[in-house]
N, C-alpha and C positions, 0 to 999 in steps of 0.2 A: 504493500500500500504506500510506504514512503516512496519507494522509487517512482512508481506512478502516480504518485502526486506532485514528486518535482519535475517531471516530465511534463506534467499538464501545466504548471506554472511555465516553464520553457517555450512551449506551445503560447501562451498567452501573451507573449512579448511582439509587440508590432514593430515589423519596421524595421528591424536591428536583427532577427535572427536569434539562437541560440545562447544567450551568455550562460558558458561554464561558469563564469564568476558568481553567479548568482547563487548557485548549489554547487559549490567544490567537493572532489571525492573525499571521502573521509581520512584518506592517509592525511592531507594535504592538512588540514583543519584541526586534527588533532597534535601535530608537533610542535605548534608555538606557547599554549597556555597548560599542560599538564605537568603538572608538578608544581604551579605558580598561588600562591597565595596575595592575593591582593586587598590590599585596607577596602572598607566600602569608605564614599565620601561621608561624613558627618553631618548627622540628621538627624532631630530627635526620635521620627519613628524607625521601624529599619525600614529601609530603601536599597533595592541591589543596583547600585550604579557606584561604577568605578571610576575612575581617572584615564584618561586616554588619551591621543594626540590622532588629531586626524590631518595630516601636512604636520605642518607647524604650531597649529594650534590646539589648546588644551581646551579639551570636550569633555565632557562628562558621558559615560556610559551605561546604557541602561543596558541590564543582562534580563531578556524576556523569554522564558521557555516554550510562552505561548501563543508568542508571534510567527507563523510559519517563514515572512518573509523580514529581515531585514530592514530599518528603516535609518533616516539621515532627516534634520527639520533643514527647511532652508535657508535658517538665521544662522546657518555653520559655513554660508559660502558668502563673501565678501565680492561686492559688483555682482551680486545674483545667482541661480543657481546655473550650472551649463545647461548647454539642450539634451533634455530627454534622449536617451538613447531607444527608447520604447512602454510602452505600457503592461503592468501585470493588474492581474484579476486575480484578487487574493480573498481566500472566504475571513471573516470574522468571527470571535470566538461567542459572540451576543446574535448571529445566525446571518446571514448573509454575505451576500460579496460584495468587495470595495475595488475601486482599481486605482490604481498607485503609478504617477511618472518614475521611471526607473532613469536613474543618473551616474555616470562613472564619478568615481571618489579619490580623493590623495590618498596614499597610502596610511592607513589607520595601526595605530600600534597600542597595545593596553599590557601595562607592566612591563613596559622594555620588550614584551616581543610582538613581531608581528601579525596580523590577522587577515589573513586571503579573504579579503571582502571589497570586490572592486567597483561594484556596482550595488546600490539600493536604491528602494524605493524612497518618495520624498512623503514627509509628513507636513501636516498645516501647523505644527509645534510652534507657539511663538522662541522659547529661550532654545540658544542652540543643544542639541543632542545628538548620539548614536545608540541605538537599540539595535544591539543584536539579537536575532530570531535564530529560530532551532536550523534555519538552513547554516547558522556556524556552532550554534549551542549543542546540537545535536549530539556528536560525540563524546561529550565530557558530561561530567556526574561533579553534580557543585556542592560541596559541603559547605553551611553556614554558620559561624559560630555568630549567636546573636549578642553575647557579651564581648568580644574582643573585637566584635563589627569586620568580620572579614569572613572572603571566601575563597574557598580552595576549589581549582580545577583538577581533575583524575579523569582518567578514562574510563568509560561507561563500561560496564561490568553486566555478565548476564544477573538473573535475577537469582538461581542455585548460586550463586556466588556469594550471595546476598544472605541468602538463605543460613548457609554454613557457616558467615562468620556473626551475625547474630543470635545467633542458635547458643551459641558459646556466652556460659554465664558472665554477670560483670559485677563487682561488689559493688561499684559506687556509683552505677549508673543504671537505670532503669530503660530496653532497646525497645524499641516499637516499631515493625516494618508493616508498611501499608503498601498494596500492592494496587502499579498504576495500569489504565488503560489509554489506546489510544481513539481520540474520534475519530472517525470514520473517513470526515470528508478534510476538515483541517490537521490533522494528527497532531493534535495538541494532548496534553496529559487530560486523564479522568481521574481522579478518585471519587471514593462512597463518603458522604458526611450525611450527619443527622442536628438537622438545628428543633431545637426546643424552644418552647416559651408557651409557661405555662403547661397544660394540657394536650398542649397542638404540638405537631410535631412535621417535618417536613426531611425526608428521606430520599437522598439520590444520589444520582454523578457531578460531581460539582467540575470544575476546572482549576486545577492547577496552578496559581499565578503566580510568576515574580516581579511584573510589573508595579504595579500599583500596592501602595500599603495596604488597606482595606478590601475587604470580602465584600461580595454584592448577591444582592439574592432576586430571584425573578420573582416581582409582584403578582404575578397571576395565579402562578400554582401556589406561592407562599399564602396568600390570600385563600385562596382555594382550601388550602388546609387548615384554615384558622388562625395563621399572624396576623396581629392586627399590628399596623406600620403605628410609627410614629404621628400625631396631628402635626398638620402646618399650616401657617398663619394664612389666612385669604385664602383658601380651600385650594392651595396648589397641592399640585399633585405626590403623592407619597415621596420621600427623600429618604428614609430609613427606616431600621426595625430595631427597636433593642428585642434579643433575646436573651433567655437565660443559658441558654450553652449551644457551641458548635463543636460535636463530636467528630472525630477521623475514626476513632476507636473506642469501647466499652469505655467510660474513664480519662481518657486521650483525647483534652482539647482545650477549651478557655469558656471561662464562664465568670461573670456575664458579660454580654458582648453588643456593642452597637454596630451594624452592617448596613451596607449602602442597601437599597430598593432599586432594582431596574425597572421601570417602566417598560422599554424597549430588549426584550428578551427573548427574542424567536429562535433561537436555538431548540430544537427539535432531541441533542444528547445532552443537554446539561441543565441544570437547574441554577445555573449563578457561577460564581468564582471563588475559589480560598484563596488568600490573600498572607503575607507575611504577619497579619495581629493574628492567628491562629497556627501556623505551621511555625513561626519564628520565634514561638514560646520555647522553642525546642532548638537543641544544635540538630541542624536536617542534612542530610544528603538528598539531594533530587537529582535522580536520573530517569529520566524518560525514556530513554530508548531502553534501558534495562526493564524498565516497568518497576520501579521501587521507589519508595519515600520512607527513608529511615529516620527515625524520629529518638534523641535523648536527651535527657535531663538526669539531673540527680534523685538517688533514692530520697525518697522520705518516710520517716516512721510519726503515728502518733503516740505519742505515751501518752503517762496519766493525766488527768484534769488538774491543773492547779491555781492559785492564786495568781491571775497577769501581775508582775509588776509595770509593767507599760512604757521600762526602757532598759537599754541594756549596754554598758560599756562592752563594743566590738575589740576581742582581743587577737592573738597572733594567728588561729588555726583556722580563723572563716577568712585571714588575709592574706596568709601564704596558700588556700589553696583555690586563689580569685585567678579565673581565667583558664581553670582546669577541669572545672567540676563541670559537669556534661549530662546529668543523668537524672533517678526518681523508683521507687517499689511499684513492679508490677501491679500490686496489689492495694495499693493506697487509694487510689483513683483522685477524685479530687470531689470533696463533698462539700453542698452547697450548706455556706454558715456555719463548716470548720472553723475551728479558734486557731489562734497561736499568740502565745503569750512568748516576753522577752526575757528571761530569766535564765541568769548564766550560771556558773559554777558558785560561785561564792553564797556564802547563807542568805546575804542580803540581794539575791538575783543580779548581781553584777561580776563580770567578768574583767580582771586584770589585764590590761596590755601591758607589756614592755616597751619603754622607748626604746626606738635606736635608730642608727645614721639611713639617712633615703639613700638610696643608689641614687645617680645623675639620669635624668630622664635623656633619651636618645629619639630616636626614631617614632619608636613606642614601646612598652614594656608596661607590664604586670607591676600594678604596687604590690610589693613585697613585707613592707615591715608599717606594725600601728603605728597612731602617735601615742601619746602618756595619757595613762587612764583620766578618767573626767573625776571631778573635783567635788567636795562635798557636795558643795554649793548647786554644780551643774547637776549632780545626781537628785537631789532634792527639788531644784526644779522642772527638771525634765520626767521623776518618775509620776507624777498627777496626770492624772487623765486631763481633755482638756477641757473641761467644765473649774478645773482645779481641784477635783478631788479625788484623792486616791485608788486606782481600779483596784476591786476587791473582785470581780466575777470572775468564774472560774470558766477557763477555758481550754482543752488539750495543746498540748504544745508538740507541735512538728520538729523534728529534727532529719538534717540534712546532711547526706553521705560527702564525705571530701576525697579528696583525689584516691584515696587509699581505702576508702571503706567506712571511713570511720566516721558517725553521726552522731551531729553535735546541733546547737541552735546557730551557733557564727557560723559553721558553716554554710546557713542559708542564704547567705547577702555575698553579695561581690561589686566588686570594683576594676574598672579596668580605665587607666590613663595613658593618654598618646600624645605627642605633640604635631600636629596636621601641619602641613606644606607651608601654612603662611605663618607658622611659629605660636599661632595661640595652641593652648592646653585643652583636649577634652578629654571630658570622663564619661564612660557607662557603668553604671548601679543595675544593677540585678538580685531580683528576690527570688530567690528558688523555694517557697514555701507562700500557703495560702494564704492572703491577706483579706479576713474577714473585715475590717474595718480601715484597712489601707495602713499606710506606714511613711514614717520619714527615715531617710537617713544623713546624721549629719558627716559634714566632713570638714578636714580641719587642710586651709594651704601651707603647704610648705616653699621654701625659700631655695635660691640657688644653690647655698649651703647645706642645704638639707635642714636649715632651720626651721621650727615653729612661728609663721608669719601669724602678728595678730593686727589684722587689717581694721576693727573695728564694726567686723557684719561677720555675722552669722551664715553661713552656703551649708546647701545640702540638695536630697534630693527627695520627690515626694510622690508617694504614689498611691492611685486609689484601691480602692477595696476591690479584689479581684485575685483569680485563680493564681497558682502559680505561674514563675515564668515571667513575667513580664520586664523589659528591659527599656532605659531609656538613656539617649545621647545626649552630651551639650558642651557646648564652647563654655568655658569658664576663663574671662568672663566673656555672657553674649554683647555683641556689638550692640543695643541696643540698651543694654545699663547702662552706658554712657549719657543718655539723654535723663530716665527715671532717678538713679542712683550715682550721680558723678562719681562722690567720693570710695564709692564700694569697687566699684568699676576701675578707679585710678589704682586702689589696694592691693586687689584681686590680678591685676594684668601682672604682679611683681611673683605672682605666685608661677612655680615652675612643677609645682607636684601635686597632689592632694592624697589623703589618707584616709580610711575611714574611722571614726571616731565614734558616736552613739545612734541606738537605731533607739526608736520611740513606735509606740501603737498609735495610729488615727494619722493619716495625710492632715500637711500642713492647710489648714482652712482656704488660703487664699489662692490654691493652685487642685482646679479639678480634674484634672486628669494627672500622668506619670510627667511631671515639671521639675525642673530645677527652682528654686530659691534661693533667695539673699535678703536677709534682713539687717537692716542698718542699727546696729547698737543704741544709740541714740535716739533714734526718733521712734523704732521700733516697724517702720514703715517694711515692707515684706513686699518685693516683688518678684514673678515668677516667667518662667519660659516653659510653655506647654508643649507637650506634642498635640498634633493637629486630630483630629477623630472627625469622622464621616456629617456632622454637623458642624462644624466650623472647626477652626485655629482655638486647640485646648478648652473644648465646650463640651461637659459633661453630661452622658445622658439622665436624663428627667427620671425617677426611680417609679419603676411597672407597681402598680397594686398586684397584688399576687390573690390569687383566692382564699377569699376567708377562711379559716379555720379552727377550730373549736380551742381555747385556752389549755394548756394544763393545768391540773388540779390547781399546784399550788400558787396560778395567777388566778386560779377562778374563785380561790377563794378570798381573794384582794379585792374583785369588783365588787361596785354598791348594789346592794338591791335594788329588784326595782320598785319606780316609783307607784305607789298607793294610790 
């Protein structure tokens, strides 16, 4: 079916003939990027686009498993685009076909090697870009890590290959293979998902995306089965769905989740798209051609119920093993209004760090060593819930496998720090453990010396209530605290490291979604950088009524009687 389908796109070029370029043989395509590990660019959600050179000029790269052809915007060529070498007829993964001017290109390179891609079709893209489609993606199998925001090319592997080395136990990491299909008419990936919400449920072939951050779901059949989309203002037409989980597997997904609505869904094999907020909870390999989507995270256990303290000084063993932990217990699943409390080694729920000297940040590298434990002061006011009074309800506590097997509470959080091309500092925080009420984590800058900078603001990072897994990016500082917070902004640019330092229960109030923060000592003033979600730039969704259900005992015996 592949061969025959790029056949028929060859066929479909007017005017010009046959370009090999279009669909190079596999040898040809597979020698420049396997074995290569490339940073993704920096973005609070993940996004799979690299860095690339198409001539002389730095493009950014979009990696789309689901584009069968190759694309170029034409804000990438300077004095215009050349002429058309011919026209393709290419289907779409939303049902139908589009047809695309096809254009010869300067030679394009991504991580120093080159890419046999001589011709693409043109896109209406305003900012310039290059998307590669599976006519180059094809032979390689991408693995993602979503903490250290990079991805690694290998050659695509049959699926018994796949078979046998997940098959093979692993202590600190929990393997999940999902097996892909291809469409018929585009050969793009299939998988099986199952979105909930509420009672209703909606069960099928979804698509495969690396495009686009967010999942989308077809409002017809979704409708059909009982989602009821989000309202919007002035009776426009449906924009989204909060549901309460999207499954790949028993247990195996994100919950709760806000997804685009497609209006426009005539796709006849799929019911919508998976998107990186669902598959990217996980370090993935995606190979299409093999038919596989391998999926880890770290184990996690619940033990007993106990007293949340509601913060917890992050010590050395969740920070030596940030950037390695990968996995999750088959058998945990992930259940909805699980607890996890913060409560470390020590009697009074805090956990010791040692200070000691930062390594020199390079390229990018894994923080390795805490800062110095927190301070009476800070322990006492950080352990209050945030009403200010002390959490006393009991909730199980998750603990999370580290590189070696070993499960502990630090090891649920991670940290990873890079310094990106134009010399600012980012960091990705990662919660490998369920956050029934969301969580913050603070982090303290460190100095070129490896000093403890004390800039005069408060940074950290903040995330909402939601399943495990969830990961987010950020320039520290963002270019846009220069305008809100000058002096935090002036402090912070001095900062050349960052550490993790205390994790607290409940996201920072003033950032609804997984955001960065910085709050100015001083004035107290708190401002945040969101990642974006399918209703705007950091716009949190509105919380579902769930169906009523009958109290237990010991709240029914709270309620007042009724009235006489």
């Amino acid at each position: 079916m592949r061969g025959a389908f790029l056949l028929w796109l060859c066929l479909g070029v007017v005017g010009s003939g046959c370009h090999r370029e279009v669909a190079p043989g596999p040898s040809s395509r597979t020698e420049g990027l396997v074995g290569r590990t490339l940073p993704l660019l920096a973005s609070p959600a993940l996004r799979l686009t690299v860095a690339g050179k198409l001539g002389t000029r730095t493009v950014p790269v979009v990696l789309d498993v689901a584009r069968p052809l190759s694309m170029v915007s034409q804000e990438c060529f300077e004095g215009g685009i050349p002429p058309p070498e011919g026209t393709v007829r290419a289907p779409e993964i939303a049902g139908g076909f589009r047809a695309w001017p096809v254009v010869p290109l300067p030679a394009l390179t991504v991580g120093g090697a080159s890419v046999p891609l001589r011709t693409a079709g043109v896109s209406g893209e305003k900012p310039c870009s290059v998307t590669l489609g599976s006519d180059v993606l094809e032979p390689y199998a991408l693995t993602v890590d979503p903490l250290r925001r990079e991805v690694t090319f290998t050659a695509s592997r049959s699926r018994e290959a796949y078979v046998a080395e997940t098959s093979a136990s692993d202590a600190a990491r929990e393997v999940h293979r999902v097996e892909l299909s291809r469409e018929p008419v585009g050969d793009w990936p299939l998988l099986a998902a199952r979105v909930a919400q509420g009672e209703s449920e909606l069960t099928g072939p979804f698509v495969l995306s690396t495009r686009e951050p967010f999942s989308r779901i077809a409002l017809g059949p979704a409708e059909a089965q009982g989602l009821q989309p989000l309202e919007t203002a002035a009776n426009l037409p449906p924009r989204t769905f909060a549901v309460d989980s999207v499954d790949v597997a028993e247990g195996v997904g994100v919950r709760p989740l806000v997804v685009e609505a497609a209006g426009r869904w005539d796709s006849p094999s799929s019911l919508g798209r998976l998107g990186p907020d669902v598959w990217g909870r996980f370090t993935a390999t995606l190979d299409a051609k093999g038919g596989v989507l391998v999926l880890r995270r770290p184990r996690v256990l619940a033990s007993e119920a106990s007293a949340s303290r509601g913060t917890e000084a992050l010590g050395p063993d969740n920070v030596e093993s940030v950037g390695r932990m990968q996995g999750s217990s088959p058998d945990s699943g992930i259940a909805s209004g699980g607890g996890a409390s913060s409560k470390g080694a020590r009697p009074d729920g805090l956990s010791t760090p040692a200070p000691g000297p930062v390594a020199a940040l390079e390229d990018t590298h894994d923080v390795s060593r805490p800062g110095p434990a927190a301070t009476p002061a800070e322990v006492s006011r950080e352990v209050s819930s945030p009403s200010g009074a002390p959490s006393s309800r009991l909730t199980p506590r998750q603990r999370c496998a580290d590189a070696h097997g070993v499960f502990s509470e630090e090891a649920c959080y991670g940290l990873h720090v890079r310094r990106e091309p134009d010399g600012t500092v980012s960091v990705v925080g990662a919660v490998f453990r369920d956050l029934p009420e969301g969580g913050r984590v603070h982090l303290e800058p460190v100095g070129a010396e490896g000093q403890r900078l004390e800039p005069g603001c408060a940074v950290g990072l903040s995330f909402p209530a939601t399943s495990r897994g969830l990961t987010t990016q950020h320039r520290l500082p963002w270019p846009s605290l220069a305008q809100s917070l000058p002096a935090c902004h002036a402090a912070l640019t001095q900062a050349k490291d960052f550490r993790l330092s205390l994790y607290e229960e409940a996201r920072q109030p003033e950032c609804p979604t997984a955001c960065a923060f910085v709050t100015e000592t001083a004035t107290r003033r708190t401002v945040c950088e969101c990642q974006p979600t399918p209703l705007g730039e950091g716009v949190a969704a509105p919380s579902r009524k769930k169906t009523s259900r009958e109290p237990p005992p010991e709240e029914r015996e709270l309620e007042p009687e009724d009235p006489r």
